[in-house]
C-alpha positions in Angstrom: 198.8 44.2 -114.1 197.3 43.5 -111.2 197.0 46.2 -108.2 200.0 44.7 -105.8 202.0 45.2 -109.2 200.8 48.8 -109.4 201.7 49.3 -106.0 205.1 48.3 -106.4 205.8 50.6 -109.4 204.3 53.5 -107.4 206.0 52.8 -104.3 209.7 52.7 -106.6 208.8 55.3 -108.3 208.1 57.7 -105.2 211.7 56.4 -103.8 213.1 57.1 -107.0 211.4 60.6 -106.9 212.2 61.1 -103.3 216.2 60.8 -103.8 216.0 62.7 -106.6 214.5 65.4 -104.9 216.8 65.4 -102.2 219.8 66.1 -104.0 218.0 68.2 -106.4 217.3 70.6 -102.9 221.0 70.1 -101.9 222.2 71.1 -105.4 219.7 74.3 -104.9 221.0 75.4 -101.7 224.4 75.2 -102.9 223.7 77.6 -105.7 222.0 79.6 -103.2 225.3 80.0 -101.2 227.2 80.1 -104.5 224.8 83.4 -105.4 226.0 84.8 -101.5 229.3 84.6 -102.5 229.3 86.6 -105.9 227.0 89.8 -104.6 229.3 89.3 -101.0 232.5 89.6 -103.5 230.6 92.4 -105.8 230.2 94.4 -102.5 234.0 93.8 -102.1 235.1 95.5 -104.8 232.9 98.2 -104.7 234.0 98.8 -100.7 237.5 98.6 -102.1 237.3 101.0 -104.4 235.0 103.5 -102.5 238.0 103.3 -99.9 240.7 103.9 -102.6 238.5 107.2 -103.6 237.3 108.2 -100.4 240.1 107.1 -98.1 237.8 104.8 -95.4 234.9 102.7 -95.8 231.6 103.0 -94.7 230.7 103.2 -91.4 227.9 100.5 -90.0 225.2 103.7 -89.9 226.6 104.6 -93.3 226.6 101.3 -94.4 226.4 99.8 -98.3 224.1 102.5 -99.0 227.3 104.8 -99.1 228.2 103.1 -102.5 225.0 104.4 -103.9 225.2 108.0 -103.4 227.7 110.1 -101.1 227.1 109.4 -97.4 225.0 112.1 -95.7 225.8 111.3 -91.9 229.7 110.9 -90.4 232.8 111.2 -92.2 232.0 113.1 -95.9 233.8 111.4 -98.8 235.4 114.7 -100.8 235.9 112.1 -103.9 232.9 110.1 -104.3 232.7 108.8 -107.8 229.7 110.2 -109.5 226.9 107.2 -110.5 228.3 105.4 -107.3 230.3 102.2 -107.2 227.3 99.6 -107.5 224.4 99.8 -109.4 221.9 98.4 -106.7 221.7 96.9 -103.7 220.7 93.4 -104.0 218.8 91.1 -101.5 220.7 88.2 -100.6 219.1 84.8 -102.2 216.1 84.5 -99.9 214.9 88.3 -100.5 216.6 89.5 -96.9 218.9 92.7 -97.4 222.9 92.1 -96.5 223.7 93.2 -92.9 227.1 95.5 -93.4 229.1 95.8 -90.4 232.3 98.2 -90.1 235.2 96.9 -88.4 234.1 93.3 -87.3 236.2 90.7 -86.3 239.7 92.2 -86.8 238.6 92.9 -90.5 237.9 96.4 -91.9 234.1 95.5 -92.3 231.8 91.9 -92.7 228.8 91.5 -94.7 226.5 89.1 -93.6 223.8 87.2 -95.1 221.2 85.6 -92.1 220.0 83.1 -94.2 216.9 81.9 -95.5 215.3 82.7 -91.6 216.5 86.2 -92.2 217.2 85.9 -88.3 220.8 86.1 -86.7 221.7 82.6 -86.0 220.6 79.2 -87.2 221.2 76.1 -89.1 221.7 74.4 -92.2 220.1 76.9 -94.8 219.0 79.3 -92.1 222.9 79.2 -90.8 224.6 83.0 -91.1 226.7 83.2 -94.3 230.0 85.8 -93.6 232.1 88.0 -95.6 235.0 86.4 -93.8 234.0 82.7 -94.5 235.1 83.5 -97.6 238.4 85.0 -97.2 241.4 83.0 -97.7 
């Protein structure tokens, strides 16, 4: 072979490479949002049935931390379940913790992911990911 040839088949191979990659990233972020919308749905339920036990959800100072352990400022929950309703609080996909807000937006309370940034705001896979986005 001589080096033009070489050339060539490097060149092909890095476009080859390249558009794999892409959709390989694409693919990833997808599963990144896919992962927000399980622990967003997780969080759900739990929120649901602390209400059922408790009669109210958390408020935004309580926030998911009140599905851990009874909450210790504002309105006392007489039937907390003992262990909690949720294991853990889990980051969200790019190791930023869930924002929990009480009474957003019409809805009894949104959970919101910030992204890979971890800032309000943004873009593509830095764009704010939203309870509610969810909701049908």
């Amino acid at each position: 072979m001589t080096l033009i040839e070489i050339m060539v088949v490097v060149l092909i191979l890095g476009m080859i490479a390249s558009l794999v990659g892409v959709k390989v990233f694409g693919i990833f972020q997808k599963s990144q949002r896919d992962a927000v919308k399980v622990q967003m749905n997780t969080f759900k339920g739990a929120l649901d049935l602390f209400k059922l036990n408790c009669g109210f959800y958390p408020s935004t100072e309580q926030g998911l931390e009140a599905l851990l352990s009874p909450p210790t400022v504002g309105r006392q929950c007489k039937n907390f379940t003992p262990g909690g309703y949720i294991e853990s609080i889990p980051l969200d996909p790019w190791g930023n913790p869930y924002v929990y807000i009480a009474g957003s937006g019409g809805a009894p309370y949104d959970i919101i992911s910030y992204g890979a940034d971890g800032v309000e705001g943004g873009e593509g896979e830095d764009a704010d990911i939203h309870l509610s986005d969810f909701r049908e």
